[in-house]
C-alpha positions, 0 to 999 in steps of 0.5 A, spaced: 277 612 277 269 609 276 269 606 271 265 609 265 258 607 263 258 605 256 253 600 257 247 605 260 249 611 257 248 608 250 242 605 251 238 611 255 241 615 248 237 611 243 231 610 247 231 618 248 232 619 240 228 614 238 221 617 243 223 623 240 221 621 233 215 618 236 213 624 241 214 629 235 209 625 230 204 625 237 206 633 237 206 635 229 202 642 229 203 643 236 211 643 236 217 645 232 219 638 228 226 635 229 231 637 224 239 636 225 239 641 231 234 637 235 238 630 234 244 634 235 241 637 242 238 630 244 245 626 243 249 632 246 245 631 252 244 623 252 253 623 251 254 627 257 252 622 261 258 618 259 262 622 264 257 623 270 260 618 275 266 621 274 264 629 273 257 629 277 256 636 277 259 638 270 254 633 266 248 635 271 248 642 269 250 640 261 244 636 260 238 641 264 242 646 259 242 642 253 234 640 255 233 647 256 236 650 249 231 643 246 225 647 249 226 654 248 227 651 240 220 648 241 222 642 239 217 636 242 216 634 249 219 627 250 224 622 253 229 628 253 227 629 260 230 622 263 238 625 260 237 630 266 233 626 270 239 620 270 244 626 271 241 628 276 240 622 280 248 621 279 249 628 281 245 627 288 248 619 290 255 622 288 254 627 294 253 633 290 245 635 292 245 643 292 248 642 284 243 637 282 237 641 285 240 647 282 240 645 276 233 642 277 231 648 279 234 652 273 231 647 269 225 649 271 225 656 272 227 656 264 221 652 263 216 657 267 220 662 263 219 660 256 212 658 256 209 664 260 214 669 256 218 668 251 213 663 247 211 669 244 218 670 240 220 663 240 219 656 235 213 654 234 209 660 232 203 662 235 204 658 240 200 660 247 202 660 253 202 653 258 197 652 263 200 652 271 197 646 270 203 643 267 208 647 271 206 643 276 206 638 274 213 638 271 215 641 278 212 635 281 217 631 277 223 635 279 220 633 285 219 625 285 226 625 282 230 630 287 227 625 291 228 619 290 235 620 288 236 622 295 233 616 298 238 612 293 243 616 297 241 614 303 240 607 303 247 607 299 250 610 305 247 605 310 248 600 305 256 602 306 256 603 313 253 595 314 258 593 309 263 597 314 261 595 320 260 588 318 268 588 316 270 592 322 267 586 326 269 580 322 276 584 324 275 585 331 272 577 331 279 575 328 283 579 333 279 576 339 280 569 336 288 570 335 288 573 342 285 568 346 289 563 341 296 566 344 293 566 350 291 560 351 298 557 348 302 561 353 298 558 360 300 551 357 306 553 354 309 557 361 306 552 366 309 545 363 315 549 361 316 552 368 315 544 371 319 541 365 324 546 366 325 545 374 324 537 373 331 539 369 334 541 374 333 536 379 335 531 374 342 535 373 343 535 380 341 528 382 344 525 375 350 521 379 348 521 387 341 520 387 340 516 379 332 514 382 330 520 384 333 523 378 329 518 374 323 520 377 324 527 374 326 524 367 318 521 368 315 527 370 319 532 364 316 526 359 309 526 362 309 534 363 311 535 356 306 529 352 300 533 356 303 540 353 303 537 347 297 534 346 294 541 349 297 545 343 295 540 338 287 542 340 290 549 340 292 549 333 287 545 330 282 550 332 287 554 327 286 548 321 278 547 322 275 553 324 270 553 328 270 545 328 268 541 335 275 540 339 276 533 340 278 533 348 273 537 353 276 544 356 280 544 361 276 546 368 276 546 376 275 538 376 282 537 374 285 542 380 288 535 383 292 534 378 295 542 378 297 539 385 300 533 383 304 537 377 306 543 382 308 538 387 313 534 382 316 541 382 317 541 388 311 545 391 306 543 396 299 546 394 293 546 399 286 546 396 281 550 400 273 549 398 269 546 392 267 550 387 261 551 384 258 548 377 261 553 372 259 554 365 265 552 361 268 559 359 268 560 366 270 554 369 277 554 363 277 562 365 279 559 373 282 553 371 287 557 367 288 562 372 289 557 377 295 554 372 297 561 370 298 563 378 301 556 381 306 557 375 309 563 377 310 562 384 314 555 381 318 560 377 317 567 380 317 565 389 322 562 394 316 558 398 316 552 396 308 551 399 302 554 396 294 555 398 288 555 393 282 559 396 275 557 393 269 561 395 263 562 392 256 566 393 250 567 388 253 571 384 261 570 384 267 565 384 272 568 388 279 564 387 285 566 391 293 563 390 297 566 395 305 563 397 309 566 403 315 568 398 320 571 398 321 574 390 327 570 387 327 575 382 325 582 380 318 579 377 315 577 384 309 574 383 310 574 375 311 576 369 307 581 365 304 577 360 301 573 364 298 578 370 296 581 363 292 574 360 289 572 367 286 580 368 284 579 360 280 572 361 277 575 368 275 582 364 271 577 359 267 574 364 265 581 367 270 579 372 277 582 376 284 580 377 288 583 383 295 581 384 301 584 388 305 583 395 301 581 401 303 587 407 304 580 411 310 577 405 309 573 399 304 574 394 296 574 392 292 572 386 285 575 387 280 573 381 272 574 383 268 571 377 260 572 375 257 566 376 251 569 372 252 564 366 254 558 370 250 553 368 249 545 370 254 540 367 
């Protein structure tokens, strides 16, 4: 519920009592005098302005009719237009325009009324009757007041809408950050889990035939999860300092020796075809990830032990294809879903695709094309 504006309604209540008292003695002979009925009139109109947040309407025409009881009595013309005026600006930002301007349009019609016709049997006497003038002129106020109340409304409800739209893309921010967080967490996690994870195997394997070698493994899981490990921490400080500058630059393709020294602890052998081009750094993360994301699937998802990382590039894209020989050890060939999904999201928000599936030939296929269009030099 609005609250109820105690303040306002106290203070447009004074000022119309104590205006009246000056327009009646700036009035004297012309109008009747104000007497108890006239103070009661002029509080009952100011008063109902204390629910007009809550019943618009109700009070809108409560107060014209209040005003028009106050100058069909004769009583003098003063600040007890401001009560309907105030009730009607609350009726029209409340959204209810045809009730205000109704009862600014009875208001009116009563005053023609009154002081065109029923003069002649109302207070004062011998009044004569208004000139057109003046009816023009109260028309005109009618008017400018309709008007600037609905020009209230309408930039109150731009005002609203800014205000919508500005949380909506504050929200919309929020999840693309926490999206690309998870994302970013799960290539990390998924490929060095998928190394540490194999390198486990070969350790337990060769613990008591082949000691060196299983030493090799150990080495490999301690160096794999220390670079898992720091690679997080950047991830999170983000989290803890929002917008900070990260400590370590972004990944990019300039590290692709290292994947293939990674996948070859693992066991597969990775061929590099082609240079890549000078990439702006969200693309250059976007194709290192994908790279990443694809070489760990054919550790974790593939039979063959060999792979192949095309580079290809024009004016306008990066082309990066990853392809194995398979067979699939599993009902996930060539991958999970979420992380086909990740790499289709990092491409799309680049204006880039992702192909992914079975090559008629056998085996599995990684296609990215990237828009170079941001591409800038390094």
């Amino acid at each position: 519920m609005p609250r109820w504006p105690w303040r306002s309604t106290v203070v447009v209540t004074v000022f119309v009592l104590v205006g009246s008292n000056f327009a009646a003695h700036g009035q004297a002979g012309e109008r009747a005098a104000l007497d108890v009925f006239a103070r009661v009139l002029l509080l009952v109109a100011g008063a109902l302005l204390l629910w007009r947040k809550r019943y618009p309407v109700a009070v809108v025409f409560g107060t014209a009719g209040a005003v028009m009881v106050y100058l069909g009595a004769g009583y003098p013309y003063g600040p007890v237009f401001l009560t309907v005026a105030l009730a009607c600006f609350s009726a029209i930002v409340a959204g209810h325009r045809r009730a205000a301007w109704a009862a600014m349009g009875t208001l009116w019609a009563g005053h023609v009324l009154v002081a065109h016709w029923l003069y002649q049997w109302l207070p004062p006497s011998g009044d004569s009757a208004a000139s057109w003038g003046e009816e023009l002129v109260v028309a005109t106020w009618v008017v400018a007041i309709a008007a600037v109340s609905e020009l209230f409304r309408v930039r109150r409800e731009q005002w609203a809408r800014e205000r919508a739209e500005r949380a909506e893309a504050a929200r919309r921010r929020a999840d693309e950050e926490r999206l690309r967080i998870a994302r970013e967490l799960h290539d990390v996690l998924a490929h060095s889990i998928s190394v540490i994870n194999v390198q486990a195997g070969v350790g337990l394997a060769l613990l008591d035939s082949d000691p060196e070698q299983a030493r090799t493994a150990l080495t490999t899981i301690k160096e794999q999860s220390k670079e898992a490990l720091g690679e997080v921490r950047q991830v999170l400080d983000t989290l803890r300092a929002p917008g900070a500058a990260p400590r370590a630059p972004a990944p990019g393709l300039d590290r692709l020796p290292e994947l293939v020294e990674q996948a070859a602890s693992a066991g597969l052998t990775v061929e590099v075809e082609g240079e890549p081009p000078r990439l702006a750094p969200g693309t250059d993360l976007a194709a290192f990830r994908i790279v990443q994301e694809a070489l760990t699937n054919v550790v974790r998802h593939s039979g063959s032990r060999h792979a192949r990382v095309h580079l290809a590039h024009d004016a306008d894209v990066l082309r990066l294809r990853v392809d194995d020989d398979g067979p699939a050890t599993g009902a996930d060939a060539g991958g999970s879903g979420n992380g086909l999904a990740g790499m289709r999201e990092r491409a799309a928000a680049l204006g880039g695709t992702i192909e992914a599936g079975p090559r008629p030939d056998g085996g599995f296929r990684v296609l990215a094309v990237l828009p170079l269009r941001a591409s800038v030099g390094r």
